[in-house]
Backbone atoms as SQL, in Angstrom:
CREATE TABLE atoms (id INTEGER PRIMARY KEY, chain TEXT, resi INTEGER, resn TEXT, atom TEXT, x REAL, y REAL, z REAL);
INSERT INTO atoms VALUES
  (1, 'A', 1, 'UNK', 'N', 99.050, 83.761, 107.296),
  (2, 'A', 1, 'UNK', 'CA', 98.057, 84.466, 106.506),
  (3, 'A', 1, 'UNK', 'C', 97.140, 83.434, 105.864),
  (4, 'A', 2, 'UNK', 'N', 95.793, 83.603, 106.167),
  (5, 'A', 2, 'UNK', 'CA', 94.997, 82.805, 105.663),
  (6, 'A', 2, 'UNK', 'C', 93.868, 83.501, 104.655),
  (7, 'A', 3, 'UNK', 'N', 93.588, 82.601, 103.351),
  (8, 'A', 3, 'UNK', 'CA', 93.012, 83.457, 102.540),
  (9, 'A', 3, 'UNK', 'C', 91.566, 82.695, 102.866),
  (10, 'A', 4, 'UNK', 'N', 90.454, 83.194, 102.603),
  (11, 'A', 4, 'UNK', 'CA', 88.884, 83.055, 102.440),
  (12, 'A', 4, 'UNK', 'C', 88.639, 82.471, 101.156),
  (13, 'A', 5, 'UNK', 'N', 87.637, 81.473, 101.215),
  (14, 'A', 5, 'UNK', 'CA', 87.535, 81.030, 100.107),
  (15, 'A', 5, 'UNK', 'C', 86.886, 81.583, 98.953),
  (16, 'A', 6, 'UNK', 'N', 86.830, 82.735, 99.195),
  (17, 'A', 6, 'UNK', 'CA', 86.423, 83.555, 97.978),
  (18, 'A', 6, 'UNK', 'C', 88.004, 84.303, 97.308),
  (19, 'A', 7, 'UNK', 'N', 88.756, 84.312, 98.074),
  (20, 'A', 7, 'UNK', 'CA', 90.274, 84.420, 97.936),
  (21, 'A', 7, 'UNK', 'C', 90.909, 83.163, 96.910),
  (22, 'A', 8, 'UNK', 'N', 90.899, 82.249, 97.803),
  (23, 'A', 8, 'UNK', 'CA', 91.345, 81.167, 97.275),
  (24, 'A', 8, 'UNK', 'C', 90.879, 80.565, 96.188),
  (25, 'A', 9, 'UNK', 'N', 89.433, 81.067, 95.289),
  (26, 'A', 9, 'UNK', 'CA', 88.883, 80.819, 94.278),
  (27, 'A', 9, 'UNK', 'C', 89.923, 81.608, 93.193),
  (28, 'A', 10, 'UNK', 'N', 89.997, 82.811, 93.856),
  (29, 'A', 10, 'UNK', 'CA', 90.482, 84.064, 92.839),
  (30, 'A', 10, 'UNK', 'C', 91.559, 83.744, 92.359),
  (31, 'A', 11, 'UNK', 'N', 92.340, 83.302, 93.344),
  (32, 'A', 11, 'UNK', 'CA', 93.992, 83.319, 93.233),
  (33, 'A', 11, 'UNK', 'C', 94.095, 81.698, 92.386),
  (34, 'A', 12, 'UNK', 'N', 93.133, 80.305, 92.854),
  (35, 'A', 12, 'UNK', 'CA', 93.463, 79.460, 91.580),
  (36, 'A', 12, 'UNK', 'C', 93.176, 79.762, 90.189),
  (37, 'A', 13, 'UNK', 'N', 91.843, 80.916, 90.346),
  (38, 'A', 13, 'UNK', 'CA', 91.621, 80.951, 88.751),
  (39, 'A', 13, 'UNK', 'C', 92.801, 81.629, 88.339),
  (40, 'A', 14, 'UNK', 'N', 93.703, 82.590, 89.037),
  (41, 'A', 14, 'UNK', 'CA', 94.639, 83.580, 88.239),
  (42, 'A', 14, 'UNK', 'C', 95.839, 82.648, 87.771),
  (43, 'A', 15, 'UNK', 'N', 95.961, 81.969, 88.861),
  (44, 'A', 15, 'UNK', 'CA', 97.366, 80.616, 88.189),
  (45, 'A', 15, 'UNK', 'C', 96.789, 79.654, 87.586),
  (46, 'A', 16, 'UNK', 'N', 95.415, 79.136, 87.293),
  (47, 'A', 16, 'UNK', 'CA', 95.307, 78.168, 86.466),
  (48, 'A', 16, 'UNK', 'C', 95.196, 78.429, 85.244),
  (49, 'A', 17, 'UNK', 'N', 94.488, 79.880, 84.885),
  (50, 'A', 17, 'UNK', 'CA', 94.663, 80.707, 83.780),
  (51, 'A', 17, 'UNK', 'C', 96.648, 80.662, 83.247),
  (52, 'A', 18, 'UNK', 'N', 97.237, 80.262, 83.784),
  (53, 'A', 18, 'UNK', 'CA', 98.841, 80.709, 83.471),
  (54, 'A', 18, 'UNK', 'C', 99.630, 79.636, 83.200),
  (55, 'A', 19, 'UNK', 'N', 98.740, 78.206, 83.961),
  (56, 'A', 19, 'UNK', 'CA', 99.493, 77.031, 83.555),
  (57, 'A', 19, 'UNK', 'C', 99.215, 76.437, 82.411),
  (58, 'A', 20, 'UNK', 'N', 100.591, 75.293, 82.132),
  (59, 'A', 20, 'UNK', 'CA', 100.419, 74.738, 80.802),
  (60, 'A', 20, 'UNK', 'C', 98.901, 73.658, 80.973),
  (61, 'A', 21, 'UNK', 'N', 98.320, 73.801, 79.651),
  (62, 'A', 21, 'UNK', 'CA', 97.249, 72.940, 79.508),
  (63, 'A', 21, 'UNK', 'C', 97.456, 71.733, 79.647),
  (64, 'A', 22, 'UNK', 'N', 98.576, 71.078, 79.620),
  (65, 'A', 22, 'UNK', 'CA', 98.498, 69.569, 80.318),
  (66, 'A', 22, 'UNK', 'C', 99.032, 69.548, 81.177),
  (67, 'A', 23, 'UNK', 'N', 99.243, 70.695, 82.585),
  (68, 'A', 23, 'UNK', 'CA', 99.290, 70.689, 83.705),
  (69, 'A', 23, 'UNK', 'C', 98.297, 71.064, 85.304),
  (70, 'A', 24, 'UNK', 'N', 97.447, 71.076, 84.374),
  (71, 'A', 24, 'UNK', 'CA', 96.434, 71.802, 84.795),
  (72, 'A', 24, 'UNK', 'C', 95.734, 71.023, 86.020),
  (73, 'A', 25, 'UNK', 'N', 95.488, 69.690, 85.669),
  (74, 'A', 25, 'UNK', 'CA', 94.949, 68.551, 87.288),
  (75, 'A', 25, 'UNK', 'C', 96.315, 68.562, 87.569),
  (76, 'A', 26, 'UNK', 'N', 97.279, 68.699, 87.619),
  (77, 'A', 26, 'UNK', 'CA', 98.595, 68.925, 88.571),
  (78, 'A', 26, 'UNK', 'C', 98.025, 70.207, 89.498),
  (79, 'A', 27, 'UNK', 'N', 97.982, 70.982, 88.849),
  (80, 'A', 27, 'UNK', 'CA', 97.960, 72.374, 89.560),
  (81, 'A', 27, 'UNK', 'C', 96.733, 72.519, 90.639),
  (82, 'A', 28, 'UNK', 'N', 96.053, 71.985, 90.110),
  (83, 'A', 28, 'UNK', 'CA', 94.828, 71.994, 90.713),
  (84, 'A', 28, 'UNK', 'C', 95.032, 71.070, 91.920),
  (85, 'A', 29, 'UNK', 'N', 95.492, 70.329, 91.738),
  (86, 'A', 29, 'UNK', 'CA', 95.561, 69.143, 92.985),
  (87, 'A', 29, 'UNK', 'C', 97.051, 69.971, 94.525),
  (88, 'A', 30, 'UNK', 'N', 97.466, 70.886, 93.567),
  (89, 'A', 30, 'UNK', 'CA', 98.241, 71.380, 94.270),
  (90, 'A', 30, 'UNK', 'C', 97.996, 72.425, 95.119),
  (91, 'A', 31, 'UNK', 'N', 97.152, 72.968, 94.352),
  (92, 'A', 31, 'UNK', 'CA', 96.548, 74.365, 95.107),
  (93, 'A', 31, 'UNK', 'C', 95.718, 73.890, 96.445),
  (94, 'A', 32, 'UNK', 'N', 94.981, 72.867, 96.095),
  (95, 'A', 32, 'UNK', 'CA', 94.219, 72.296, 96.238),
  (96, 'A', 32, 'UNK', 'C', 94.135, 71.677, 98.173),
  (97, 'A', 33, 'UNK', 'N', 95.978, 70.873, 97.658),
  (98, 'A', 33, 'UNK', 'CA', 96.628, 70.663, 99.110),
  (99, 'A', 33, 'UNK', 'C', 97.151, 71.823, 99.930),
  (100, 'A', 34, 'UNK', 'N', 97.191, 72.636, 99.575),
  (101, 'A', 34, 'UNK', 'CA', 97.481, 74.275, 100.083),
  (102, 'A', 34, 'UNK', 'C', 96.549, 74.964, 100.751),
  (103, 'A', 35, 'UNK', 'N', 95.365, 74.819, 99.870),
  (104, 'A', 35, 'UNK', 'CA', 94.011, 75.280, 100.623),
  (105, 'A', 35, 'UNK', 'C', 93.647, 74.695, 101.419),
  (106, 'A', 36, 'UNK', 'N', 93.864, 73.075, 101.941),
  (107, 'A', 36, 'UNK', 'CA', 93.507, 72.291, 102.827),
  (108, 'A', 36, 'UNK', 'C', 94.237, 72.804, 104.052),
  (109, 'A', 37, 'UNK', 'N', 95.309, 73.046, 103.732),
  (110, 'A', 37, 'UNK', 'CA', 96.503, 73.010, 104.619),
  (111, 'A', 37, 'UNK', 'C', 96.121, 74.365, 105.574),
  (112, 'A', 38, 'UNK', 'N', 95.902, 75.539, 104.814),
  (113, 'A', 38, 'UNK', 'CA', 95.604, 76.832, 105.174),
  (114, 'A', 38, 'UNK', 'C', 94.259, 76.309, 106.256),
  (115, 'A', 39, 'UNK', 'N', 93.011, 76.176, 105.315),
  (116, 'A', 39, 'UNK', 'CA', 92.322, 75.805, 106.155),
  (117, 'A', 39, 'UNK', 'C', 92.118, 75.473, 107.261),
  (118, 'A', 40, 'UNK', 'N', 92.779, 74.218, 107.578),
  (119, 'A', 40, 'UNK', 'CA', 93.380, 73.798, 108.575),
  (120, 'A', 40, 'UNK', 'C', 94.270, 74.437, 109.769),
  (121, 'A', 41, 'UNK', 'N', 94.807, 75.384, 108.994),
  (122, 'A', 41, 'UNK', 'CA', 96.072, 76.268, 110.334),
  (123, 'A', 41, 'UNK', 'C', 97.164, 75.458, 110.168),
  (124, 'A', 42, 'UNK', 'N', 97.636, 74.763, 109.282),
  (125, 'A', 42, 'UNK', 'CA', 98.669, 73.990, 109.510),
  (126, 'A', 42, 'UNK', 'C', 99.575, 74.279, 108.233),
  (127, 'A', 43, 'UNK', 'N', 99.525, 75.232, 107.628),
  (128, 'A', 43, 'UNK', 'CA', 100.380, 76.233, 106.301),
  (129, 'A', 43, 'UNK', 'C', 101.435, 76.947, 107.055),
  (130, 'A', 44, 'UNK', 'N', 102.710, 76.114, 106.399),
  (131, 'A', 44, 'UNK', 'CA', 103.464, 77.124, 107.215),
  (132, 'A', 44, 'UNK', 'C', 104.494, 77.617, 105.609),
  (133, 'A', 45, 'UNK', 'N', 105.717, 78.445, 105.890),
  (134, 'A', 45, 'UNK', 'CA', 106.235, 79.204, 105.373),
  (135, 'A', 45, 'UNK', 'C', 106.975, 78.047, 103.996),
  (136, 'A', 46, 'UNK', 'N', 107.241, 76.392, 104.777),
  (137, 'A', 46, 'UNK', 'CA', 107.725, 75.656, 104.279),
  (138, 'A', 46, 'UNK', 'C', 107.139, 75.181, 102.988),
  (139, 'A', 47, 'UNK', 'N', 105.808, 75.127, 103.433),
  (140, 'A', 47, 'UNK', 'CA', 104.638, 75.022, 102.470),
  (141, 'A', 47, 'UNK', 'C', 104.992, 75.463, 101.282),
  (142, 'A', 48, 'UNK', 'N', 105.169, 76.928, 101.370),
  (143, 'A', 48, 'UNK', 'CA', 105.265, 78.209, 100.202),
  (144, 'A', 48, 'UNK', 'C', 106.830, 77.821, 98.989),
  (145, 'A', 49, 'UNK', 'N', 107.386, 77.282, 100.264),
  (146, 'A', 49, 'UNK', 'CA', 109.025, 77.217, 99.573),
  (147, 'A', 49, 'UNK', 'C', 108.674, 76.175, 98.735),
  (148, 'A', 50, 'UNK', 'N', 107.431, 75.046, 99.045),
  (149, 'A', 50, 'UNK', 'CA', 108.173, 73.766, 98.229),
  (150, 'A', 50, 'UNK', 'C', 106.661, 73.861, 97.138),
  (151, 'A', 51, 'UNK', 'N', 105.766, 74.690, 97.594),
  (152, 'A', 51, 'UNK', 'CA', 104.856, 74.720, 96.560),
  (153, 'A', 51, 'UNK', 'C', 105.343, 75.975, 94.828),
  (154, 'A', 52, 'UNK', 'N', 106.494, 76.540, 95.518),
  (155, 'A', 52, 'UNK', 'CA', 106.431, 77.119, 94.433),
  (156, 'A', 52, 'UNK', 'C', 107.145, 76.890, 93.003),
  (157, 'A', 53, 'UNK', 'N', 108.597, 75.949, 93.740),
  (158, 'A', 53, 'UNK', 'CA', 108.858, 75.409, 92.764),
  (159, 'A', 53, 'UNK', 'C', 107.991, 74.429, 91.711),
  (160, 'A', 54, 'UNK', 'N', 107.397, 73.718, 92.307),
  (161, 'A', 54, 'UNK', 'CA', 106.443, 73.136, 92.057),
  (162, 'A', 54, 'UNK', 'C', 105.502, 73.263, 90.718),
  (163, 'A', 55, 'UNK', 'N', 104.840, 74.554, 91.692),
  (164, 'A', 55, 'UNK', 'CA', 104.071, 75.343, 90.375),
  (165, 'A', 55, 'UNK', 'C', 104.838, 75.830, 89.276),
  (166, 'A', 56, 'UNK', 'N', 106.037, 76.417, 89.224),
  (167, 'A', 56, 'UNK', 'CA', 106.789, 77.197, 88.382),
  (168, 'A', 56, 'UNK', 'C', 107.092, 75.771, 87.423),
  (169, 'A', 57, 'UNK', 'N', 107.041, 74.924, 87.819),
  (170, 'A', 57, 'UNK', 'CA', 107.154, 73.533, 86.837),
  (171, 'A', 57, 'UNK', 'C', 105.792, 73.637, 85.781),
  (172, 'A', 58, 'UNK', 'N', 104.914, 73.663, 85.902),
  (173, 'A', 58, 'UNK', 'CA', 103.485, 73.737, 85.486),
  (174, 'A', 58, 'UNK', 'C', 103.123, 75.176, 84.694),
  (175, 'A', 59, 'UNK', 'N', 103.751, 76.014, 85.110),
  (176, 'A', 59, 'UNK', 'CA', 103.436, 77.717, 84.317),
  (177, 'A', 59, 'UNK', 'C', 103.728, 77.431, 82.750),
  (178, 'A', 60, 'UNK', 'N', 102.998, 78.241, 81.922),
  (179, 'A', 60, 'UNK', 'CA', 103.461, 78.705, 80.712),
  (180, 'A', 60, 'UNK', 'C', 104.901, 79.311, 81.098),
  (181, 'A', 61, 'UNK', 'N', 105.705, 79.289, 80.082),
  (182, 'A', 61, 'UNK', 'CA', 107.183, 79.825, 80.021),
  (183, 'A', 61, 'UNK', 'C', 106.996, 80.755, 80.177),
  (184, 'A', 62, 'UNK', 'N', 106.041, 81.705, 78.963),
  (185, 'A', 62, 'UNK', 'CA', 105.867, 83.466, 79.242),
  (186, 'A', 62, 'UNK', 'C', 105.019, 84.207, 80.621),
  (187, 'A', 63, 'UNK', 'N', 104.589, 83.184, 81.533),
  (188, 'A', 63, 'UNK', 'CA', 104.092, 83.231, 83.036),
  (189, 'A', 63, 'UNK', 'C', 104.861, 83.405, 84.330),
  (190, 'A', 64, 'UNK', 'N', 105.945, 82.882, 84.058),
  (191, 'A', 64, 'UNK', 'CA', 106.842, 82.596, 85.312),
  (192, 'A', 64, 'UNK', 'C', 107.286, 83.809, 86.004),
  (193, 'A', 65, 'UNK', 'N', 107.769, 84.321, 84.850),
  (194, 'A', 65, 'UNK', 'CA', 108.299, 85.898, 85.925),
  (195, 'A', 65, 'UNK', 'C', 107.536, 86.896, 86.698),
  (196, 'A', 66, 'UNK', 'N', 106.083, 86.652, 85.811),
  (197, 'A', 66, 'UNK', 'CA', 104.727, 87.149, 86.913),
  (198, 'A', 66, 'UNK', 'C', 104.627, 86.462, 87.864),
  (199, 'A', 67, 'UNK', 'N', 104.338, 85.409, 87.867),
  (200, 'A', 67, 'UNK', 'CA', 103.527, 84.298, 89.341),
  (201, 'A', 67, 'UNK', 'C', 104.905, 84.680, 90.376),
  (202, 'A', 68, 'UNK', 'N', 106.635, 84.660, 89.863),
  (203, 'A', 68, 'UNK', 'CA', 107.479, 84.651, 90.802),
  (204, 'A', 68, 'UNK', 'C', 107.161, 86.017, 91.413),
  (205, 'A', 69, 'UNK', 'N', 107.494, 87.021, 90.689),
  (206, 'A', 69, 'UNK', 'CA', 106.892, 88.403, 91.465),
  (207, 'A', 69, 'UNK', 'C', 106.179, 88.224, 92.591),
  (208, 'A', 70, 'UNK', 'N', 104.675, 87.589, 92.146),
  (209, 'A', 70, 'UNK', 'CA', 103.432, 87.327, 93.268),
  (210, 'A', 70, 'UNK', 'C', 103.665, 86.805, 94.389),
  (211, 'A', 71, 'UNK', 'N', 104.846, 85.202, 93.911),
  (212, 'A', 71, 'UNK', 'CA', 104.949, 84.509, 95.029),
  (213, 'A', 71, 'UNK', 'C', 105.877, 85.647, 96.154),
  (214, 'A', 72, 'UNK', 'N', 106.552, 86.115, 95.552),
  (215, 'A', 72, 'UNK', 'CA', 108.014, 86.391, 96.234),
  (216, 'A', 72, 'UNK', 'C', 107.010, 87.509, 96.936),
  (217, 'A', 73, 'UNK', 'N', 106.074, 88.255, 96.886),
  (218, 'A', 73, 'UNK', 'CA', 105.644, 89.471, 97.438),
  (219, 'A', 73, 'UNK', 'C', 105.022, 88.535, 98.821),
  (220, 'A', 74, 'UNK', 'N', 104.189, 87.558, 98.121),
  (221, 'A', 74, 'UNK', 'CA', 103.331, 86.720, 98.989),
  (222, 'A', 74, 'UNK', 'C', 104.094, 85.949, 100.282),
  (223, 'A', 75, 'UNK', 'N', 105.129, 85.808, 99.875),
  (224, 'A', 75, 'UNK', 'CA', 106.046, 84.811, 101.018),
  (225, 'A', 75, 'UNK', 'C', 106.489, 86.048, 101.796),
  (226, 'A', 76, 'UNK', 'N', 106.955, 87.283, 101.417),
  (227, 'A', 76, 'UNK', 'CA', 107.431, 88.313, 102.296),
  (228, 'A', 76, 'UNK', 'C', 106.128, 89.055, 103.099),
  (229, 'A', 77, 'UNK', 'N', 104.977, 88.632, 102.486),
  (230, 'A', 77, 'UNK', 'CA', 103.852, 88.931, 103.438),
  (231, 'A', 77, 'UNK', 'C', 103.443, 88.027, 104.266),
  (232, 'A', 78, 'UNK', 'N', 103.992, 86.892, 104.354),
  (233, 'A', 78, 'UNK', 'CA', 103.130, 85.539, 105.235),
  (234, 'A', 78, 'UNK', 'C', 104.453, 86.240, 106.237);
């Protein structure tokens, strides 16, 4: 599943809105390699597994159980 970059705008503003403020060029650099990756055709499922821990490092505390929801819907849709 590949998102459009009008997608991929949407979906960093919704998690960068959620991460901690001094994680924020983390997150960004992360998404960042994700969107390349997609881009590319070369995003695979593995991607998802190791980007999410990842991010869930970077979330506000009161964020996590939303973004996991998202991810977990998102990985059962890829």
């Amino acid at each position: 599943m590949q998102l459009d970059k009008n997608m991929q705008e949407m979906f960093s503003n919704f998690i960068l809105q959620r991460v901690k403020e001094d994680k924020v060029e983390e997150a960004k650099a992360l998404l960042a390699e994700n969107f390349k990756k997609q881009d590319e055709g070369t995003f695979t499922k593995d991607d998802i597994e190791q980007f999410v821990p990842k991010m869930m490092d970077y979330l506000k505390p009161e964020k996590i159980e939303e973004i996991r929801a998202i991810a977990k819907q998102f990985s059962i849709n890829f």
